[in-house]
C-alpha positions in Angstrom: 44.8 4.4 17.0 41.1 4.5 16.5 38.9 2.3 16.9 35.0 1.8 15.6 32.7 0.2 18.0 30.8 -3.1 15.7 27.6 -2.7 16.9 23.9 -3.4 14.9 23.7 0.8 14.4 26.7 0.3 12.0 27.3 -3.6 11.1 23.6 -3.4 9.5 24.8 -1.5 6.6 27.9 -3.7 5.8 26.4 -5.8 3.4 27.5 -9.0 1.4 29.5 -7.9 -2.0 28.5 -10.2 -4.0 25.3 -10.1 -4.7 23.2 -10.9 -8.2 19.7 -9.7 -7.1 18.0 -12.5 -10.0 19.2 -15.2 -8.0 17.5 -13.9 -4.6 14.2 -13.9 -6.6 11.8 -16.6 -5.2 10.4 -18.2 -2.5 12.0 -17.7 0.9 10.9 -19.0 4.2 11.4 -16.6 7.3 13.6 -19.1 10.0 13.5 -16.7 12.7 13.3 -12.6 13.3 13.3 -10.0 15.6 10.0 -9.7 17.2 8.7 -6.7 15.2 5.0 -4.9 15.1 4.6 -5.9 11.6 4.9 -9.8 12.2 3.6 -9.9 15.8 1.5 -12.8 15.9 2.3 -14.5 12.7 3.9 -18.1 12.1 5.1 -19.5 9.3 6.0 -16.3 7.2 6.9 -16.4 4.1 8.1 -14.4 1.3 8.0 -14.4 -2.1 9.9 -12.0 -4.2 9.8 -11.1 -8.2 12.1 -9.2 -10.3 10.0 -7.0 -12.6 11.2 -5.3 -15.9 11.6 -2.3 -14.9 14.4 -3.9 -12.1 11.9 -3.6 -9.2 11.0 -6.3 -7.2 7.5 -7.2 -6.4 7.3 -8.2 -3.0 4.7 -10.8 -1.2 4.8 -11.9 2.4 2.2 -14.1 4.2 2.2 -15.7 7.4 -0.8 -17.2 9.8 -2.5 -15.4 12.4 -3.3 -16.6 15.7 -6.3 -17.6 14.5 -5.5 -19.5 11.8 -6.4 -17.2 9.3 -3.5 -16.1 6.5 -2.4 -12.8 6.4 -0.6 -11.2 3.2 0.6 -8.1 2.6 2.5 -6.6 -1.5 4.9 -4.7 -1.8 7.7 -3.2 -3.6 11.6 -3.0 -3.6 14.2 -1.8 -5.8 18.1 -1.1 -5.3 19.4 2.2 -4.4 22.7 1.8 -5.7 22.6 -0.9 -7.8 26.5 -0.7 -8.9 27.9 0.5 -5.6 25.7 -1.4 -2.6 24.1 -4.1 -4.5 22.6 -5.9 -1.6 20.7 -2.7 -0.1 17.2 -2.4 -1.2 14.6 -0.4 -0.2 11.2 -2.2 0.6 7.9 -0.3 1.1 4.6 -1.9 1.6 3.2 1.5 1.9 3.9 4.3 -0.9 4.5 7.3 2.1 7.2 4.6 3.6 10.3 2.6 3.0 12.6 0.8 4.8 16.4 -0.5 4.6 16.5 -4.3 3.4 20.4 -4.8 3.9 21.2 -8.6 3.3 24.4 -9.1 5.8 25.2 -12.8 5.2 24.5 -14.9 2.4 25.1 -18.6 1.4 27.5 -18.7 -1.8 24.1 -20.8 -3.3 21.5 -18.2 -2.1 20.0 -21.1 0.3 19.9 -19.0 3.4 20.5 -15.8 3.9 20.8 -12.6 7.2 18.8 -9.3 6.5 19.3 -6.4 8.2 17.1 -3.4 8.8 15.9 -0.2 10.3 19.4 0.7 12.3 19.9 -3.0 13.1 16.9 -3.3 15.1 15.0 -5.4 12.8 16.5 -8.8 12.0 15.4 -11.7 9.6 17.2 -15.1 8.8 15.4 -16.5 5.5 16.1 -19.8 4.1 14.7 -21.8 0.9 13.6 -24.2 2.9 11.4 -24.2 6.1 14.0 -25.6 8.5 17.7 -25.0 8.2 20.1 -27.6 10.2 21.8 -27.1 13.6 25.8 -26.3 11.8 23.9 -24.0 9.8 22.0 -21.8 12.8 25.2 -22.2 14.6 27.4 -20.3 12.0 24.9 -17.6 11.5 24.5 -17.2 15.2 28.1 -16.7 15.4 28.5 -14.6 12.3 25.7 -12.3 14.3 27.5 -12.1 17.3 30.5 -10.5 15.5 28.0 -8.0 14.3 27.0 -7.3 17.6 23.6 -8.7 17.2 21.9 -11.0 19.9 21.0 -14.2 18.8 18.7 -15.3 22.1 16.7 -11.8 20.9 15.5 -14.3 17.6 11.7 -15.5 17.4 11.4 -18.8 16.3 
């Protein structure tokens, strides 16, 4: 019998099924991530996202500096295979790069939800509001560790 090692590498790119991208447009708050050299520094990050005609997605995240100062950054996404892997994107904030944007757990009313990226070394959990409850973090941190991601690796 063979067996497959669940580990971030491969768990990343299960995403949910489910997924109706017009209902994910909006305002999300960022609850906690994987340190990463694109957010070092920043608190409360945000990100706003906008279904364009075309079915891109315009793409704004801002956070605060240690300073004080806000920090935003645009961008773009869009769905590779919109029929087939709905909840993959491709975001870019740079036209020469893009990166996976693999949404691995959402809530059935799009309140919170677990993104995946870059081989599973770059992990968000987003919510519409800026704090999500303790039974809340508790099942995500468990769904997580059945992915094979760390939880105690998360920057509040």
């Amino acid at each position: 019998m063979e067996t497959m090692e669940i580990t971030p590498k491969t768990s990343h790119k299960r995403t949910v099924k489910d997924f109706d991208i017009s209902k994910y447009m909006g305002e999300w708050y960022e609850i906690a991530r994987y340190e990463n050299i694109f957010e070092r520094g920043l608190l409360d990050v945000s990100t706003r996202y906008t279904l364009l005609p075309d079915k891109t997605v315009k793409v704004e995240n801002k956070g605060i500096n240690r300073h004080g100062k806000e920090k935003k950054i645009f961008g773009t996404a869009f769905q590779p295979e919109p029929m087939n892997n709905p909840a993959h994107l491709r975001v870019s904030f740079f036209w020469w790069f893009a990166s996976d944007y693999n949404i691995i757990m959402l809530s059935p009313d799009y309140s919170y939800s677990v993104v995946s990226g870059n081989n599973g070394k770059l992990l968000w959990i987003l919510s519409r509001k800026k704090v999500l409850d303790g039974t809340t973090l508790d099942q995500i941190f468990g769904f997580l560790r059945t992915r094979g991601y760390n939880p105690s690796k998360l920057v509040f």
